[in-house]
N, C-alpha and C positions, 0 to 999 in steps of 0.2 A: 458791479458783479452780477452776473447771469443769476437765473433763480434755479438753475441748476448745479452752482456751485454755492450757492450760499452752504455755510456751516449747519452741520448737523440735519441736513436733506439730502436723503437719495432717490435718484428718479425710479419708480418705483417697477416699472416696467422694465428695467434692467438686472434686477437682483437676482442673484444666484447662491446657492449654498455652496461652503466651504468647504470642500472634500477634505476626510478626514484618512489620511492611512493608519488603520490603528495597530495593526503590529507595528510597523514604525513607529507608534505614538509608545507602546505599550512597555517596546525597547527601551527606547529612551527612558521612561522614567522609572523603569523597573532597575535601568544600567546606571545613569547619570544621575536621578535626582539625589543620592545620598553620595555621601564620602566614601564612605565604608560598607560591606556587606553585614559585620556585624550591626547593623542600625536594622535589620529586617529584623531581627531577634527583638529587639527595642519594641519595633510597631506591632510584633504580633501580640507580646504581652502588654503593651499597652490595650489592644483592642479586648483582650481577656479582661483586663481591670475595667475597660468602659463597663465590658456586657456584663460584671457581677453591680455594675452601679446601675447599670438601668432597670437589672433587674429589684433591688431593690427602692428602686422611684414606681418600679409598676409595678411591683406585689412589696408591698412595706412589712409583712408578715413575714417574709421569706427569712433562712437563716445565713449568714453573711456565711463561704464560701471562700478557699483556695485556690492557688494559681498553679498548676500541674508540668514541671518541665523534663520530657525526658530524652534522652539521646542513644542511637544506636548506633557505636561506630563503625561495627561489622554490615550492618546494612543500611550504611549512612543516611539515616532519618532521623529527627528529633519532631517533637511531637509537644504542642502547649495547651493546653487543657484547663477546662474554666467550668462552671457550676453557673454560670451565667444565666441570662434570657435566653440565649438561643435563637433562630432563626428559622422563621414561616418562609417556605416555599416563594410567597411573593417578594419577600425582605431578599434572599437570596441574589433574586433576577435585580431587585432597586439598589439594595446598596450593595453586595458583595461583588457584583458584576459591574457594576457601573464606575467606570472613571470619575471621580470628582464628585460623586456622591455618597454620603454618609450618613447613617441615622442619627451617629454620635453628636452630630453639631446641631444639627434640628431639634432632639432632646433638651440640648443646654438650651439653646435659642427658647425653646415653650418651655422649660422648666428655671429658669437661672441655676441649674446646680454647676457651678465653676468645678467640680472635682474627676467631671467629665475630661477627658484628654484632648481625644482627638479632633481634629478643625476642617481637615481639607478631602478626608473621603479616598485620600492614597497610601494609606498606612498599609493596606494588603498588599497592596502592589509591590511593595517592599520584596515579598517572598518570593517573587520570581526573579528577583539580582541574587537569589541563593543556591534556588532550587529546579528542577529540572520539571519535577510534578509538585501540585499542592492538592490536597485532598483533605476537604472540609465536610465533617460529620456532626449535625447539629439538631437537637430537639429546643422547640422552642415551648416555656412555660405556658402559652396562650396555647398551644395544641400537646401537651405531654405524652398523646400516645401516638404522637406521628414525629418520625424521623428523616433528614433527607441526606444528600449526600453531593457535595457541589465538586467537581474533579477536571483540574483545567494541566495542560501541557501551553508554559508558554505565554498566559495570559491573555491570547488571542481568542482564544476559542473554549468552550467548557459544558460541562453535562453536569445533570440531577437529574435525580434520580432517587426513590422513595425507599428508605431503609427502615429496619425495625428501629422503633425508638429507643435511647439512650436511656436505662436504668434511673435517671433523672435529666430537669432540663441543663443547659448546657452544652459546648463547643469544643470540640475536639480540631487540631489544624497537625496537619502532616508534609512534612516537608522531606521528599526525596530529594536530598543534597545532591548539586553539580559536582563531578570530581574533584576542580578544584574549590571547593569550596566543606569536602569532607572532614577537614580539621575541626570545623566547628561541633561535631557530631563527639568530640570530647569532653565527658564530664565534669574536667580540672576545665577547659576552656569554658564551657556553658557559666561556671559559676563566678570565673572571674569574669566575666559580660554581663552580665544579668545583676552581680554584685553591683558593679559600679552604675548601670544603667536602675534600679529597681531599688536603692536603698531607701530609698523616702517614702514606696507607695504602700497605705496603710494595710492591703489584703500581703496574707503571707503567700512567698513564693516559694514552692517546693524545688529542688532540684534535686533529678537522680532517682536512685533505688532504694535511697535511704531514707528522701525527701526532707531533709534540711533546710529551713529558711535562706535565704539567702539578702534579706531586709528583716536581718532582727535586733539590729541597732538600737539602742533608744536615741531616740529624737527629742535632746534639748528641751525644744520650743513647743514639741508635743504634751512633751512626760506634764504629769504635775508634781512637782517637784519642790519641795520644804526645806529650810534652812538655807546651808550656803550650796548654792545650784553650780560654784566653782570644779567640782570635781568628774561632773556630770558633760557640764560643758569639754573638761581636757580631753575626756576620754573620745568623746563624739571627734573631736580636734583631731586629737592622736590617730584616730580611724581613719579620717579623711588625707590626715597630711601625707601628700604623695612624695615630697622630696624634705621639707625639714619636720625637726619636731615641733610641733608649737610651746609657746615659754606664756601666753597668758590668751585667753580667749576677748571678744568683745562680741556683744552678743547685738542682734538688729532686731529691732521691732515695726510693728507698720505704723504706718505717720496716716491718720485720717483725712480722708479727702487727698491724700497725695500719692500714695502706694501701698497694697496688701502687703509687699515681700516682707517675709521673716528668715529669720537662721541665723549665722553664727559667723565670725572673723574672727582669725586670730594670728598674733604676732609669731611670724616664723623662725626658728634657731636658725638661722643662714647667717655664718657671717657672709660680706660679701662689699665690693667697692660701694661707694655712696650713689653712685649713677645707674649701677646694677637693678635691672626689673623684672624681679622672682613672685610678682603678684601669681596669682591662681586663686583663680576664683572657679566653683563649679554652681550652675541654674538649672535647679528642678523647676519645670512648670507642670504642676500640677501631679507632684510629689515623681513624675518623670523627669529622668536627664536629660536637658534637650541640649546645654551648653557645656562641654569640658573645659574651657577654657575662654571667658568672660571678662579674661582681665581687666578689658578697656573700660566694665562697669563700674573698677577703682579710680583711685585719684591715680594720677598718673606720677605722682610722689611715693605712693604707699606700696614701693617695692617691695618690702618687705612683709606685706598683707597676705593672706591664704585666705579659705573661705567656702562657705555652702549657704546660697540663697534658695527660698524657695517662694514660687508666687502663680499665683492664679489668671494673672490679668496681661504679663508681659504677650507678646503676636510676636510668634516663629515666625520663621521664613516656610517657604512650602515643603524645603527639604525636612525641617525641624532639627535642624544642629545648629542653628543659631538665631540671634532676633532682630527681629526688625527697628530701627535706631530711631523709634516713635516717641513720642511726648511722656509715656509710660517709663518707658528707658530710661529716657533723660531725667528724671520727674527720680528714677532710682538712683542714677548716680550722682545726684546731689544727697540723695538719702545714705545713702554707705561713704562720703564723704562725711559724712556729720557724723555718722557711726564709729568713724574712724579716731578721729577726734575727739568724740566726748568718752568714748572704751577708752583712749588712752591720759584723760584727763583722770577718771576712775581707776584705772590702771595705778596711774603716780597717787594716789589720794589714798587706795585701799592696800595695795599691794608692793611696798616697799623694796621687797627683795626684788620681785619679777622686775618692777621698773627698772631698779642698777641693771640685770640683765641685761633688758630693751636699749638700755643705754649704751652699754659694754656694746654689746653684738653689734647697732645698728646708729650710733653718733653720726655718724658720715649723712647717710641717707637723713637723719632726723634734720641735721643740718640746712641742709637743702628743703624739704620737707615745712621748716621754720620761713622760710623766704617766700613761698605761695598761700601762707593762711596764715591770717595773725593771730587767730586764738590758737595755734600751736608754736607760734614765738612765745608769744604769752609765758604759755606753760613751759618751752625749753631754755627759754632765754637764759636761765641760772646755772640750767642741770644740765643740756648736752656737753658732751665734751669734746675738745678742740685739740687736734694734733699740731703740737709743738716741740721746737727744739728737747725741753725733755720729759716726752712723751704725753698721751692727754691728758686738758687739764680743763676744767672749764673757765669760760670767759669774766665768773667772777673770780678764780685763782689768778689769773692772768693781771687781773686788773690791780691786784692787792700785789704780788710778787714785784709790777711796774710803777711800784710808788703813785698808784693813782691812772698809770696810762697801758694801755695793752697794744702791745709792738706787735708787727706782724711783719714777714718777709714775701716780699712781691716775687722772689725770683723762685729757683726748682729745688731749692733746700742747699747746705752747705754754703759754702762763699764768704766772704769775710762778713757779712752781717753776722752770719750762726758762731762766728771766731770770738767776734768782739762779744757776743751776748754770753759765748761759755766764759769770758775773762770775765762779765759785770755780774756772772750769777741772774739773769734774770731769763725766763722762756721767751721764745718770741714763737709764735703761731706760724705756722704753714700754710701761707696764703697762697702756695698753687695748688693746693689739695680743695676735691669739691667744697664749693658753696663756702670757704669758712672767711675768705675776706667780705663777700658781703653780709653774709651773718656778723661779723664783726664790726662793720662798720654802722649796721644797723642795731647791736647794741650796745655801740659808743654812744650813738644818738638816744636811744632810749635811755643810756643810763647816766648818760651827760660826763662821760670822761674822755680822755683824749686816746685818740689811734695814732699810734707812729706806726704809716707804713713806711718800711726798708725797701729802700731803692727807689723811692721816689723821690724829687729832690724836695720836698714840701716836706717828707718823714723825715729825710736825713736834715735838714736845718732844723727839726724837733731833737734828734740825737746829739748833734753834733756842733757846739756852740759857740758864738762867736770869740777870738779873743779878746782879752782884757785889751789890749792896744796892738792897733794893726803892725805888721814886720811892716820894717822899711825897705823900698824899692827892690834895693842892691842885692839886701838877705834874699828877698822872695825869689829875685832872680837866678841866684846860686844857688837857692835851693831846688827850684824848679828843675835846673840843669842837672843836678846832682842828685835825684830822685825819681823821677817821671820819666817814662817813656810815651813814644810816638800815640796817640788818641786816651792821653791822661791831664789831668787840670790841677794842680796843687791847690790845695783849700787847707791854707792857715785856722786850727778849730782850738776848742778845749773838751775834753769827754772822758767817762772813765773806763776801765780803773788809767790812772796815770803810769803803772807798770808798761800800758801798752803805748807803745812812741807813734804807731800810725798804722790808718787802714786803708784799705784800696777797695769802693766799691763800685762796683760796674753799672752803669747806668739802664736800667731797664728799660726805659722807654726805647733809647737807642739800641737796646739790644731785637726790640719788636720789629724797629723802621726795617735794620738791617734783616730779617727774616721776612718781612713781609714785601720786600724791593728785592729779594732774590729774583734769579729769571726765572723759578719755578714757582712760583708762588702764586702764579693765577691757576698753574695747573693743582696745587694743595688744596687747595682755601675758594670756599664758593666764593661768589661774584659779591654778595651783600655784604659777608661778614669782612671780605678785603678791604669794601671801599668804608666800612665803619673802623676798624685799623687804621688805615692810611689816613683818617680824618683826626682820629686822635695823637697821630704820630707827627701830624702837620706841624703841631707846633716846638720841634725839635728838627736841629741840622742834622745831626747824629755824628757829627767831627765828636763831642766829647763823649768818649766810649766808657768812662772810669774815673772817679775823681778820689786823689789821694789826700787822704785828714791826716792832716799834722799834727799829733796831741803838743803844742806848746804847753802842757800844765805836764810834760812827762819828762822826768829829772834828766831821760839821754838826750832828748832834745834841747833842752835848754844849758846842758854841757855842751852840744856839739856848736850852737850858736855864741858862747863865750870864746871856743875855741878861735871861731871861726874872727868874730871880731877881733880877739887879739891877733889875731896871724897865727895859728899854731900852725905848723908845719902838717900836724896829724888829724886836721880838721876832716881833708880831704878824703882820706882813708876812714874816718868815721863816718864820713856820709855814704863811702860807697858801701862798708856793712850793713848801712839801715836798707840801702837799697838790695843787697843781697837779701835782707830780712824780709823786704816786699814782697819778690817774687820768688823764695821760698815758700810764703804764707802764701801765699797764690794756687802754689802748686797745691799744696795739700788740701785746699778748700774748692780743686776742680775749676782752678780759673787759671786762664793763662798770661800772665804780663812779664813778658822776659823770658830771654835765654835760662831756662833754669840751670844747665850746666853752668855756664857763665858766672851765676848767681855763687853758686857753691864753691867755684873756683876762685869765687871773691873774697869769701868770707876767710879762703886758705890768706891768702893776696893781704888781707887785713890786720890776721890773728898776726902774720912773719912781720908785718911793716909795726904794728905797734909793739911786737917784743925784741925787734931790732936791738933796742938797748939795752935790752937785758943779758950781765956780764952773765959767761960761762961758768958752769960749777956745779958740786954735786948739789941736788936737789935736797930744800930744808922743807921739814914736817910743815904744818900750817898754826899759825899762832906763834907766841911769845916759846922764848924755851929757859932750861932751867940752866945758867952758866956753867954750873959744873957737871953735868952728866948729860947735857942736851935733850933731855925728854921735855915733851909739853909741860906747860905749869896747869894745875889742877883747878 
């Protein structure tokens, strides 16, 4: 390599400065760097809160001071006002003028006071993506009888100019609103902005003619606050919660040596599906909103979380409406995971009713929620509760109701598993509902009982048992013939109740191969999650689509096989009604095996062939009767 291209050498003799066009420059970040034009509002009262903190780090005598906000919609200006330090003639030309420089960060830097805001020195610049003119009137306390007056169109170009000084020190900012940008010059507006943006910063902010606070909340983690600090907490909640109400708070503290951040989470009244993510979180840095929506600082389980962080140390990006994904971050969302978890351990330990709530509203999500952190299995593994056939129940009801074992149904609900389980009286679980088959199966394991899952063939040789002695050849065959349709398997069982003579269930695995060997199926289903399908479904042909159990412990069956051995003539016809009974139960459980008309037309076909024999005449009451008057006997 040349010694002219070695890294981090430039031949010196070639250097040139970077031409700067700074109305383009001035454009740009006055237009692009924020989201929103409401964020200039944000930065100018932030800049008013620096200058009452600087003033008092440079006169510590001084008396603490209000934030001034007023709007004129007839001559669209509003106008923020501070009791501040104020600003020397030179300060003017250094930081107010200057791109990228600000006194605010150089203060913090030689003083450590973290309650300092701003970082990057363009927070004024904000006012020109609003405003058409700005016009800045400021006495500074180091000169109190001199006044200046900074007056810029545009951001490009600007004058001062020495005015009578301000009655005291302090900074007056005037913003003659763009046309369209004159809405904001209303009072209802001004205070719903300033609200949300200014709740947390400790100087009061006046707004209006009336000059009402607009941050006069109490703050929690501020207040000092005796006994139980639960009502103090709802109500801060109840303030914040933009879309549910909160049903219990959890409150965050700072972890040493890990993260400052303090404030407040709490569990939202949303019901909502288990996979649903209604997190909201909002980030004051440095009692300013920089973040409305922070959600990713959650666990990414804790849908059902809301929340007001506040902290000193997280690094904005330059726009400051959001932050930067640094060690600090990350360092916090491990901390509001922990938050989350041990508020809801507390939760269940102090707060009896609120938890049934938590539960009621949010099972699904907790569900799921139990499968990425084990100290919230822990704690749900007894209490969540599981949607089953009827209705939820938790997984230790399940377990007691299953004589020791908890069923669970692989398929979309309905089908003859749900038939048979309403004939045995027992729940079976809704394992295609989020998270609950492996929640379940993980604590089968933990609690060391058995899982029959339905419609697998491993669950169904748990349900479905073998006989006492196998049918011979001839039987199975006839019977097979006589029962089963085209992609069905007869399987000889014993199972209860014995009221019921047979079930038909569809084989799930087969029923995945066939959905996922559709010819659309690559265009459904990404590339990875098809080829882990198709590796699981490998070991199945998928020819057996449904396999029908023959209850031999059920008194019609074990009639219709005496029948059948002696020769009755009317064997035939009883077999065909069980198979009409098939694929009626079919029908009504959402599954199809057989002509259902056919089926119905059988059962007519059945009832005529076995009352064949029966002589004509008028119809007799039921029961014995009494010889000489023919009425029932008593």
């Amino acid at each position: 390599m040349s010694e002219g291209l070695q890294p981090g050498r430039l031949p010196e003799q070639n250097l040139r400065t970077t031409e700067v066009d700074l109305g383009g420059l001035v454009g740009v970040l006055a237009t692009h760097l924020y989201s929103t034009p409401l964020v200039a509002l944000r930065e100018l009262v932030q800049n008013a809160h620096d200058s009452h903190t600087r003033r008092l780090l440079e006169d510590p005598g001084s008396a603490a001071g209000v934030i001034r906000v007023r709007a004129d919609q007839a001559g669209r200006t509003i106008s923020i006002e501070d009791a501040g330090a104020g600003l020397t003639e030179p300060e003017i030309h250094a930081y107010l003028a200057t791109v990228g420089t600000g006194y605010t960060r150089l203060l913090r830097d030689l003083t450590g006071d973290q309650s300092l805001i701003g970082a990057f020195g363009l927070g004024f610049l904000s006012a020109f993506s609003v405003a058409d003119e700005v016009t800045v009137t400021t006495t500074s306390h180091r000169e109190p009888g001199l006044g200046h007056r900074y007056r810029s169109r545009g951001g490009e170009q600007y004058s001062v100019e020495q005015v009578p000084a301000r009655p005291a020190p302090g900074t007056v900012v005037e913003l003659l609103l763009k046309p369209e940008h004159a809405r904001l010059a209303d009072e209802y507006a001004l205070r719903e902005v300033l609200g949300r943006y200014c709740v947390l910063l400790p100087i009061p902010v006046l707004v209006g003619e009336d000059e009402q606070p607009v941050n006069g909340v109490q703050v929690p983690w501020r207040a000092e606050l005796t006994g139980d600090q639960s009502p103090a907490r709802m109500r801060f909640a109840a303030a914040f919660g933009r879309h549910f109400e909160p049903l219990a708070t959890l409150p965050v503290a700072p972890v040493e040596g890990v993260t400052d951040a303090v404030g407040l989470l709490w569990v939202q009244d949303g019901g909502s599906y288990g996979s649903s993510d209604n997190r909201d979180l909002a980030v004051y840095l440095r009692g300013m909103l920089l973040a409305e929506d922070a959600r990713d600082l959650l666990p990414p389980w804790a849908g059902f979380i809301g929340g007001v962080i506040e902290s000193n140390r997280l690094t904005p990006t330059a726009g400051r409406e959001d932050l930067q994904r640094d060690e600090q971050y990350r360092a916090l969302q491990r901390v509001l995971a922990d938050a989350v978890v041990e508020g809801l351990y507390e939760i269940a330990r102090l707060e009896p009713a609120a938890w049934r709530r938590i539960l009621a509203r949010h099972g699904q999500e907790l569900l799921g929620a139990a499968l990425v952190d084990d100290r919230l299995f822990t704690l749900l593994a007894d209490d969540v509760p599981v949607p089953t056939s009827q209705g939820e129940l938790t997984a230790g009801a399940l377990r007691a109701a299953g004589d020791g074992a908890v069923h669970v149904a692989l398929g979309a609900g309905g089908g003859f598993e749900e038939m048979l389980y309403r004939a045995m009286q027992v729940p079976i679980a809704r394992g295609d509902r989020y998270a609950v088959l492996p929640f379940l199966r993980r604590y089968a394991a933990l609690r060391e009982c058995r899982l029959v899952e339905l419609g697998s063939e491993s669950g169904d040789r748990e349900l479905f048992r073998d006989p006492e002695r196998p049918l011979p050849r001839e039987e199975f065959a006839w019977l097979s013939g006589a029962l089963t349709d085209p992609g069905e398997r007869l399987v000889p069982a014993r199972f209860d109740p014995p009221g019921l003579p047979l079930v038909l269930v569809p084989d799930r695995e087969a029923e995945l191969k066939a959905r996922i060997e559709n010819d659309q199926a690559d265009a459904r289903i990404p590339s990875a999650a098809l080829q882990l399908a198709r590796a699981f479904t490998a070991r199945t042909d998928g020819t057996v689509k449904a396999r029908l159990y023959l209850n031999l412990a059920a008194p019609a069956v074990q009639q219709l096989l005496a029948a059948y051995r002696a020769g009755h003539t009317g064997s035939a016809t009883a077999a065909g009604l069980l198979r009409s009974l098939k694929v009626i139960m079919a029908a009504a459980a959402g599954s199809a095996a057989g002509d259902l008309a056919a089926a119905l037309g059988g059962v007519g076909t059945a009832v005529a062939a076995l009352t064949a024999a029966v002589p004509e005449g008028p119809a007799t009451p039921d029961g014995p009767t009494d010889d000489q008057d023919g009425t029932p006997n008593r």
